[in-house]
PLY file of the C-alpha trace (Angstrom):
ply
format ascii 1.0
element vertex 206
property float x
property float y
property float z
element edge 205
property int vertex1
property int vertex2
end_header
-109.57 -94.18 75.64
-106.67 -95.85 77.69
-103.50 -95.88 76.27
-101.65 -98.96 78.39
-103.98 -102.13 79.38
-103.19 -103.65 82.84
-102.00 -106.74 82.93
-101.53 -108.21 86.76
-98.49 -109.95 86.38
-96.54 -107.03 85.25
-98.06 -104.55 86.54
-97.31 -102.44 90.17
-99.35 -100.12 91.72
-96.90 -97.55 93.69
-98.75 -96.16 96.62
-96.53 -92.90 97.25
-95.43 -91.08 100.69
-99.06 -92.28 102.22
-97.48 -91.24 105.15
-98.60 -89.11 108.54
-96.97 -86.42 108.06
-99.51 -85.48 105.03
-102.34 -87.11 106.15
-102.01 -86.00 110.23
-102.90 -82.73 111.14
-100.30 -82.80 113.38
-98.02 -83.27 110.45
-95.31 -80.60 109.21
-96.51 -81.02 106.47
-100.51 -81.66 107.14
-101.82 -81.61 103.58
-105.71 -81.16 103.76
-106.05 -82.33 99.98
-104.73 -85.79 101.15
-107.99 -86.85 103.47
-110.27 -86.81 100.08
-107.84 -89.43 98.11
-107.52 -91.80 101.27
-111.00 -93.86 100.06
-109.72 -94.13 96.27
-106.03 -95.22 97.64
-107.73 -98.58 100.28
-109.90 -99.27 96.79
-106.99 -99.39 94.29
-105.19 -101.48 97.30
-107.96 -103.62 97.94
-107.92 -104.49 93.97
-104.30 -104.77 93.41
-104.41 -107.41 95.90
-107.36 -109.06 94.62
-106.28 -109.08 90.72
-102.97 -110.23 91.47
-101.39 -106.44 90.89
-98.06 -106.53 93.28
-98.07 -103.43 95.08
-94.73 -101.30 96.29
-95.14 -98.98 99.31
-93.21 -96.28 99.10
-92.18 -94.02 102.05
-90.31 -90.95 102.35
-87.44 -90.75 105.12
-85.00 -88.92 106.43
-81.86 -89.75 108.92
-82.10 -87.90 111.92
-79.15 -85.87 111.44
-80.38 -84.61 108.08
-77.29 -85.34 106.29
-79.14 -86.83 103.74
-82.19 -84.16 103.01
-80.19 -82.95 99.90
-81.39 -79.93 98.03
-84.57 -80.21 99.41
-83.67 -78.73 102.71
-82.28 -75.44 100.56
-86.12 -74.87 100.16
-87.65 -75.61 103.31
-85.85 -76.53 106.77
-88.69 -77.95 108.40
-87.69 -81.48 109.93
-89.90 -83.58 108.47
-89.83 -87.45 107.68
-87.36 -88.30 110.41
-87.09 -91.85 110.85
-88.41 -93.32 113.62
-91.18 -90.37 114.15
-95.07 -90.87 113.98
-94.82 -88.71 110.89
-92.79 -91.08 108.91
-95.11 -94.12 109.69
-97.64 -94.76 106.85
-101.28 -94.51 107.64
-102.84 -97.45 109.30
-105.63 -97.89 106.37
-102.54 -98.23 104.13
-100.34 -100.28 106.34
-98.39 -102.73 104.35
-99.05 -106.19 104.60
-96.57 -109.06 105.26
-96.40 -110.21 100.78
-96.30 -105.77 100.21
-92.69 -104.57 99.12
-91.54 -101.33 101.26
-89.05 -98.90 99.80
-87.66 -96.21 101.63
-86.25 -93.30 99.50
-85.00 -89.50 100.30
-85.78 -87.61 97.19
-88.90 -86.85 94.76
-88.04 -89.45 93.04
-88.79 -93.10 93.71
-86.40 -94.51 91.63
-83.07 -92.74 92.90
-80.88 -94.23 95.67
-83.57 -97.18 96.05
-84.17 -100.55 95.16
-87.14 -99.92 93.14
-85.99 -100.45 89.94
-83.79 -103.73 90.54
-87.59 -104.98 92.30
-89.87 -104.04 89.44
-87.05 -105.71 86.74
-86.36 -108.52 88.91
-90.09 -109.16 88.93
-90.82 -108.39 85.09
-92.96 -105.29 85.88
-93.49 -103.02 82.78
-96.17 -101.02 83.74
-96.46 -98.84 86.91
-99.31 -97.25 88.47
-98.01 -93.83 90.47
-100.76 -92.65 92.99
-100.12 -90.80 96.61
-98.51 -87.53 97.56
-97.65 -84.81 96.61
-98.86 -84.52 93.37
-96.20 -81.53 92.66
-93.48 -83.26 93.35
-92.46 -86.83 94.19
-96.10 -88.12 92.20
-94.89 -86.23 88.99
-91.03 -86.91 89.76
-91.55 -90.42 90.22
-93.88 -90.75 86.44
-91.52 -88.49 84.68
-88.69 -91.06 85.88
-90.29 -94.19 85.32
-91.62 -92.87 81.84
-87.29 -91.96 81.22
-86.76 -95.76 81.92
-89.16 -97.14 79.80
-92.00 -98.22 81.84
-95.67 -97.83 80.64
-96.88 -95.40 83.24
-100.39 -95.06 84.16
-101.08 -91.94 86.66
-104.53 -91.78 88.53
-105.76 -88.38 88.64
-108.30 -88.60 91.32
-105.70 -90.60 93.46
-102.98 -87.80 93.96
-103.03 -84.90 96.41
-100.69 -82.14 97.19
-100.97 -78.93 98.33
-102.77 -75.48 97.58
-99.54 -73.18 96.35
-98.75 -69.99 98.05
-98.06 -66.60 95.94
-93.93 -66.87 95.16
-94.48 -63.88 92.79
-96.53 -65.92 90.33
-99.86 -65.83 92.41
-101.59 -68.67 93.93
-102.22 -71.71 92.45
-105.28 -74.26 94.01
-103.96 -78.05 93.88
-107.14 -78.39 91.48
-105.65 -76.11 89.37
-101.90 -77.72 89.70
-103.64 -81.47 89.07
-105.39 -80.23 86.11
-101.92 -78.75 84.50
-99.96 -82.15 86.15
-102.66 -84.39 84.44
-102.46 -82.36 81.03
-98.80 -82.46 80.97
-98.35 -86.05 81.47
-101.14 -87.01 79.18
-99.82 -85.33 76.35
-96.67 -87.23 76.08
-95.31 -89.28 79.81
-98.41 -90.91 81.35
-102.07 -92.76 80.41
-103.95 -90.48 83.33
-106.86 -92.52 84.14
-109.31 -92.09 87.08
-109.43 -94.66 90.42
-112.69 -96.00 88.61
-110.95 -96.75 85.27
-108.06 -97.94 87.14
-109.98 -100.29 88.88
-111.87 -101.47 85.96
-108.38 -102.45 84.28
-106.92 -104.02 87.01
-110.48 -106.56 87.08
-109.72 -107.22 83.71
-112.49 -104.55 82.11
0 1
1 2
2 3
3 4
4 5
5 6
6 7
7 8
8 9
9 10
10 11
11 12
12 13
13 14
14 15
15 16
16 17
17 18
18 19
19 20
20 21
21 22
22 23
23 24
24 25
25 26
26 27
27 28
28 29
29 30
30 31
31 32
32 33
33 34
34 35
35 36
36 37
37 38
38 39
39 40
40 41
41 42
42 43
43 44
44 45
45 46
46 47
47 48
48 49
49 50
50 51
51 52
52 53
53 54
54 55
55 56
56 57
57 58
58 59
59 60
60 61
61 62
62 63
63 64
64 65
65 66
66 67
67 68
68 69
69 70
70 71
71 72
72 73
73 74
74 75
75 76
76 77
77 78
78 79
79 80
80 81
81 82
82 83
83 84
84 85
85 86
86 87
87 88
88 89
89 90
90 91
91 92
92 93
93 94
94 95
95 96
96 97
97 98
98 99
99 100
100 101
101 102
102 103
103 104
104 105
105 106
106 107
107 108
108 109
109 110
110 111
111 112
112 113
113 114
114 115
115 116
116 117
117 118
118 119
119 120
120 121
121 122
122 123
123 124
124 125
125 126
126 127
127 128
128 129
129 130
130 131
131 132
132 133
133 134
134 135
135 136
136 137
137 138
138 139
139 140
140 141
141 142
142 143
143 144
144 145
145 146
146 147
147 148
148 149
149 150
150 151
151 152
152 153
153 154
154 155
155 156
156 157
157 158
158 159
159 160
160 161
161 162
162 163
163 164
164 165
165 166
166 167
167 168
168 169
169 170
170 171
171 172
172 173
173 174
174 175
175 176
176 177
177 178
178 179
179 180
180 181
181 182
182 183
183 184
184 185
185 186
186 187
187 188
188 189
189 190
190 191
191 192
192 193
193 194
194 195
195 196
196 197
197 198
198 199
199 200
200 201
201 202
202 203
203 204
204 205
């Protein structure tokens, strides 16, 4: 049973990081997870815009000079999300239409250093749909945030990808395995994890 009805008019769906450099395979960060979400991402977009649900784009990037990758570089110095590069760009399927919002951030979260928040108040959103990449880290960062500030949060479990996890001392973990413990953890108490289908349903009004 859902826990938060949608409502269209204040209600966003937050398509996260849909962006080459997961989805490419020339990517730095070529995520192979993110191919099987693409179909369930175009079908939540295709019925946000249809019921009226405003939908926010949101897209890691970096300044060239990398003075603003932040902690994040202290675990991985790969150059990735430079502005300006093919990698940064968001998938054409997903490209954002002229009446889509775009905000640009540099951390996990959506909601720090961006506009996000001053665009969902400003435009009496309560209720947030998170779905994108990577389901480790800026998906879960960016529903644990929005959960901290009081908005309903609804994450779609079969709408998030990230990567398998490689053996830090702790042993592998398979993103199926990471998604089941993300989705747990965020049902229990932060988020109403619902499927694209359910999702869907809501947003039509079912």
């Amino acid at each position: 049973m859902s826990v938060y009805a949608i409502n269209p008019e204040s209600t966003a769906l937050l398509l996260i990081d849909a962006q080459h450099e997961y989805f490419s395979e020339l990517g730095n960060l070529h995520t192979p997870h993110a191919a099987g979400i693409e179909k369930n991402l175009i079908e939540l977009r295709e019925t946000a815009r249809k019921s009226g649900v405003r939908t926010v784009h949101v897209q890691h990037v970096h300044r060239s000079s990398g003075v603003d990758v932040g902690r994040m570089g202290d675990f991985d110095e790969t150059e990735v999300f430079t502005e300006g590069s093919a990698g940064a760009e968001i998938i054409s399927s997903l490209s954002p239409d002229d009446e889509e919002i775009v905000v640009k951030k540099n951390r996990y979260s959506a909601f720090v250093n961006t506009e996000l928040e001053s665009i969902l108040r400003g435009n009496r959103i309560d209720t947030v749909i998170v779905c994108g990449l990577m389901t480790q880290y800026c998906s879960v960062t960016t529903a644990r945030h929005a959960h901290d500030l009081d908005y309903k949060v609804i994450f779609v479990s079969d709408a998030n990808a990230g990567p398998d996890l490689p053996d830090v001392g702790f042993g592998e973990i398979t993103h199926e395995d990471a998604l089941r413990v993300v989705a747990t953890m965020l049902a229990v108490g932060i988020a109403d994890v619902q499927t694209t289908e359910e999702v869907v349903a809501g947003m039509k009004g079912g």
